[in-house]
N, C-alpha and C positions, 0 to 999 in steps of 0.2 A: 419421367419427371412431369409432374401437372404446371410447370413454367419455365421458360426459361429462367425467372428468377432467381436468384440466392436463395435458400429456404428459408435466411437470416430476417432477409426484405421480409419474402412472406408472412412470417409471424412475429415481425417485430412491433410492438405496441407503439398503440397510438392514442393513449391516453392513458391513466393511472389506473382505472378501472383494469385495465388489461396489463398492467405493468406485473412483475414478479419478482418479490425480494423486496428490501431496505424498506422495510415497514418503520421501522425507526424514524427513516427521513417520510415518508408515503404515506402512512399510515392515517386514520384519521387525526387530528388536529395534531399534526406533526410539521413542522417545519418548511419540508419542500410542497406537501399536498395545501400547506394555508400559504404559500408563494404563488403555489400555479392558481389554486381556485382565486387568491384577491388578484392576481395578475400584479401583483409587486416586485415586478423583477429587477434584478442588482444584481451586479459581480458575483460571481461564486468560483470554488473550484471545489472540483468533485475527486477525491482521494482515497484511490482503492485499488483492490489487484485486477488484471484484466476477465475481461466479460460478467462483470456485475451490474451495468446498466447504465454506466456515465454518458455516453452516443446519443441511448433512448431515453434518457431523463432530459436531455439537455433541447432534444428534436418535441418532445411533449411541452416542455417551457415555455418553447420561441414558438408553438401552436398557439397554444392556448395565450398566449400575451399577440396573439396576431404579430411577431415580427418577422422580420428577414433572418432567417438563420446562414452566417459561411462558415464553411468545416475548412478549418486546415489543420494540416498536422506538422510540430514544431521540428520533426525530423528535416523535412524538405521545403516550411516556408520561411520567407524573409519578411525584412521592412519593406518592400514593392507588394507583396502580397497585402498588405495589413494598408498599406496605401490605396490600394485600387480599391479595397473596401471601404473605408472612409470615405473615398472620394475626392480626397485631397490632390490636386495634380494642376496641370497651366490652366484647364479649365472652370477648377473649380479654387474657390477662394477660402471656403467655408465646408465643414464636413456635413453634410446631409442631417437635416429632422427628422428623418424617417429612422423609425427604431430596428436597430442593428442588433443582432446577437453574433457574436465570434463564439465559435467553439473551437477553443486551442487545444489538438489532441497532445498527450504528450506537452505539456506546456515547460516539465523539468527538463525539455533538451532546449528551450529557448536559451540562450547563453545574457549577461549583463545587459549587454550593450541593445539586443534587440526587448527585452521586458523594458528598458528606461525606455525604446523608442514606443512601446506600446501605453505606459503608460500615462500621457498627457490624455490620448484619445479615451481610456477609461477614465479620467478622472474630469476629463467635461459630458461625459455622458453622449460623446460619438458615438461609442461604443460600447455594449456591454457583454464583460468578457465573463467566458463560461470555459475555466481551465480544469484540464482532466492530467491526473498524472498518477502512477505507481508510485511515487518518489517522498515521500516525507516535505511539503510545502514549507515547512519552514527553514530546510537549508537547500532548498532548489530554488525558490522564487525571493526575488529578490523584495526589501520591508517594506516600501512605499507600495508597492503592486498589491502585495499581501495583506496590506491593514485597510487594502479598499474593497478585497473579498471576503465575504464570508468561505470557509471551505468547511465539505461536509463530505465526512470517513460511511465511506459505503465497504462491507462485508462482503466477504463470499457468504457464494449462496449455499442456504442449509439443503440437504439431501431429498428435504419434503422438497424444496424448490425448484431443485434442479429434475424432479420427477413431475413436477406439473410441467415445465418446460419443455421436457421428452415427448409428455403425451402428447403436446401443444404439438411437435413435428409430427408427432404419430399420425394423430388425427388428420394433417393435414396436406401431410402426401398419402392419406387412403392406404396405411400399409399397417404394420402390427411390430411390436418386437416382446420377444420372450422376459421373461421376469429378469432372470440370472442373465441378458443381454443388459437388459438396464444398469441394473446392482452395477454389473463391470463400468459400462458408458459413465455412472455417477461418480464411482469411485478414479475412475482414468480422469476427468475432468476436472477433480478436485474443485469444486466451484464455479467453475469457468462456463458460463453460458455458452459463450463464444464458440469455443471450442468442444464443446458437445454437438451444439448446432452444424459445423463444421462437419465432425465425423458423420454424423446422420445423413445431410447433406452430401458426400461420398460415397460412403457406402450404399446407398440406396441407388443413385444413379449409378456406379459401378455395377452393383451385383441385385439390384430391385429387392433386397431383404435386408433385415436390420438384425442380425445373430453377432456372436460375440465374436467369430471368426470372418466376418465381414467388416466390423468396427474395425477389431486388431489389423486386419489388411489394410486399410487406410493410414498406420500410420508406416508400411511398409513402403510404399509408393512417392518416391518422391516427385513427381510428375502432378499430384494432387496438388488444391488451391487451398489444402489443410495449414492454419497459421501455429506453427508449433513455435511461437516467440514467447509467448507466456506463459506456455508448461515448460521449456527447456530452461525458460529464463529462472524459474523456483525449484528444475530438476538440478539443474546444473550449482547454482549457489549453497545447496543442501548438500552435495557432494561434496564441496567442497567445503564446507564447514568440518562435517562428518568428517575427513580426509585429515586434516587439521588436530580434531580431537582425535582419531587415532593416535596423533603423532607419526601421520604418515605422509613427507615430506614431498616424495615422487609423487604420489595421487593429488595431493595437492596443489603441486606446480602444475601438473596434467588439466585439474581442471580452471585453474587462473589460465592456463593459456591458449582453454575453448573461451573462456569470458573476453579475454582479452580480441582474440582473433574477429568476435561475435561480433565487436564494439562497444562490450557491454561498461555502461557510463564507470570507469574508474574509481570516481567518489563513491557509490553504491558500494564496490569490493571494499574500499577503504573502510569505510564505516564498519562494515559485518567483521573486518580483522579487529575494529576498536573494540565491540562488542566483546567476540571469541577473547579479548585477552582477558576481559573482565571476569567476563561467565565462564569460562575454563580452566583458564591458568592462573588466574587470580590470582593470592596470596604465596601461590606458589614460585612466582617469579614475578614481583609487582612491576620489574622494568620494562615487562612485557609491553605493560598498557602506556608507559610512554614511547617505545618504541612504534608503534602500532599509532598513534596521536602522531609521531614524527613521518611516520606514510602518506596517513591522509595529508598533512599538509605539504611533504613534497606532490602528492597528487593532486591536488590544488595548486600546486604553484607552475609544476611543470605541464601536466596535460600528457596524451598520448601523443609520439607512439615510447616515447623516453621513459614515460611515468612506469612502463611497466614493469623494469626494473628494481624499482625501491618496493613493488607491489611484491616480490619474488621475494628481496631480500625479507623484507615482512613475513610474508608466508612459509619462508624456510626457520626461520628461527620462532614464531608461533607453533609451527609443526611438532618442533624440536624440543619445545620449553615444557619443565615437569607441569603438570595440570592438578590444578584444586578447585573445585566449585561448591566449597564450603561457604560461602561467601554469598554466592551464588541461590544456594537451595535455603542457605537460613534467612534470606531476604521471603523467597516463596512462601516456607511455612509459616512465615510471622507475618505475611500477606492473607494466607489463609484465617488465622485467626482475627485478624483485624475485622475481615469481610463478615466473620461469622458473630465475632462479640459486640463489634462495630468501637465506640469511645467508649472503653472501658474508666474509669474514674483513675487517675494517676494518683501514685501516693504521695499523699502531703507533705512530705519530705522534701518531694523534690518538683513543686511548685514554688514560685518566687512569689514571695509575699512585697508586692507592690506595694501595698497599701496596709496603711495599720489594723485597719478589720481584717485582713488577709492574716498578715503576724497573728491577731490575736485571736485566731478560730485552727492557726495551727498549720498555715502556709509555711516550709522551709521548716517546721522543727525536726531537729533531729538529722538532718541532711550530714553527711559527711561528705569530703573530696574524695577520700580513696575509700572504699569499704569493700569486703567481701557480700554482705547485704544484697540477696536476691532484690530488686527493681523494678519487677514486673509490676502488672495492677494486681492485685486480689486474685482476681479469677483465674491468673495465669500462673499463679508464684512453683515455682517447679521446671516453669518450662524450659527447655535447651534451643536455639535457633542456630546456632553456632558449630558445629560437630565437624572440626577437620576429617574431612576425607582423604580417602589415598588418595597418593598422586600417581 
């Protein structure tokens, strides 16, 4: 190894120039690159799946605005942690001028009580917080925190991306790896920078080559400082979806109770069964989806380690329940064309004539309550969106 360092350290960017991905947010006159270049920095949270760049967007920010940047992460910090950064204590009366950045990793595991106590310090500009989470911001963080952040949905990285990033370690431990080594490393990593940089990292210092049976060994070793939290975290939840639409009730409890075991946040399973009831079992059994609505909210109200029982009773009778996603796929196709024809012109039938120039050019005539009368625009008339499928 040419360091002791992480190989992570080594090539993690240090300005935008050198950054890879979320050209969206990066890009020129895009959003975060006219943030960093006027130096106008504010609240933000960064919302996305692990290793897309929330860390190094955030370390580029608090560069480039010259301030203090402190990392924590909401697994393991409290309100003493967010105190000593402020500076608030018997010492001091008043929180510091000097420009602070917090980067809250993980800010959806803050629970109520510590976001209210964070929040005074972001809304006098003690602090400026820079929240990062997997988690959907608007039913993790609580509305005053969140309407004083901007947040901004960062992507997995495309395959061209995650292959500049390879060569990037390539290059930079002096070593090579084969075409069909990469293909696999891109495809195992799903996105995840993190965790490609990881295996490389391993593998190399394990075995000094980078082959595809050198990668794959790395994820056999548990002894490795390989973070398999955000691949297992998207293997494991997929399975158990899967497991679910089978209608296979054992596989499903199997993998609720790695999730469970894991700590994986409750509400998160919750949510993905409200979902499956919609998208799956739909019209097939609509009690599903209140049933499924009555979990999350015992999970909400009670918390682990109790909650995981109503998560079970959930899971067994979602497993169970006949499945239609008629409902489901005639949403997509009629999403499809929407995208493709964009506002098509609605028929005058069945616009509301407001206004008497509206009546009298032909808003609402002809409209019935009940008709068998196709509905579409024009361009669609024919189409079917609706098509019960087996269950």
């Amino acid at each position: 190894m040419i360091s002791s360092q992480p190989l992570a350290n080594l090539i993690r960017p240090k300005n935008l120039d050198e950054f890879v991905g979320q050209s969206h947010l990066v890009g020129p006159n895009k959003p975060l690159r006219l943030v960093i270049e006027q130096k106008q920095i504010f609240s933000m949270i960064f919302w996305g799946p692990p290793g897309v760049g929330k860390t190094t967007l955030a370390r580029i920010i608090a560069r480039q605005a010259e301030a203090e940047i402190f990392e924590l992460s909401a697994v393991s910090a409290g309100k003493d942690d967010i105190r000593k950064i402020v500076g608030v204590g018997k010492n001091h009366d008043s929180p510091s001028l000097y420009k602070k950045i917090l980067f809250l990793d993980e800010i959806h595991r803050f629970n109520k009580a510590q976001q209210d106590y964070l929040l005074p310090f972001v809304e006098s500009g003690a602090l400026t917080l820079i929240g990062a989470t997997t988690e959907n911001p608007s039913f993790e963080v609580i509305s005053p925190l969140l309407s004083r952040c901007r947040v901004f949905v960062l992507n997995d990285l495309t395959s061209e991306e995650m292959e500049e990033i390879i060569s990037r370690c390539v290059k930079t431990l002096k070593t090579k790896i084969s075409p069909t080594a990469r293909d696999w490393l891109i495809q195992m990593a799903n996105g995840d920078a993190r965790q490609a940089i990881t295996m490389i990292d391993n593998a190399f210092t394990l075995y000094n080559k980078l082959t595809v049976d050198t990668l794959k060994s790395t994820l056999q070793n548990s002894h490795l400082r390989f973070d398999k939290k955000g691949e297992e975290h998207y293997n494991t939840i997929s399975a158990f979806i899967k497991s679910m639409r089978a209608s296979n009730p054992d596989a499903a409890l199997y993998y609720l109770a790695r999730m469970v075991e894991a700590g994986e946040d409750p509400k998160f399973i919750a949510r993905r069964m409200v979902i499956f009831a919609s998208e799956d079992i739909g019209i097939a059994n609509s009690s599903a989806l209140m049933l499924a609505n009555q979990v999350f909210f015992a999970v909400t109200s009670i918390g682990y380690p109790e909650c995981a029982i109503p998560l079970a009773h959930g899971v067994v009778y979602l497993a169970t329940s006949p499945k239609n996603r008629s409902a489901h796929d005639g949403l997509r196709a009629a999403q499809v064309d929407v995208r493709t024809y964009g506002n098509l012109p609605i028929p005058l039938s069945l616009r509301n004539p407001e206004t008497k120039l509206m009546e009298e050019i032909g808003y609402g005539k002809g409209y019935e309550k009940y008709t068998d009368k196709d509905l579409l625009p024009e361009k669609l008339k024919g189409k079917k969106y609706f098509k019960k499928s087996k269950t």
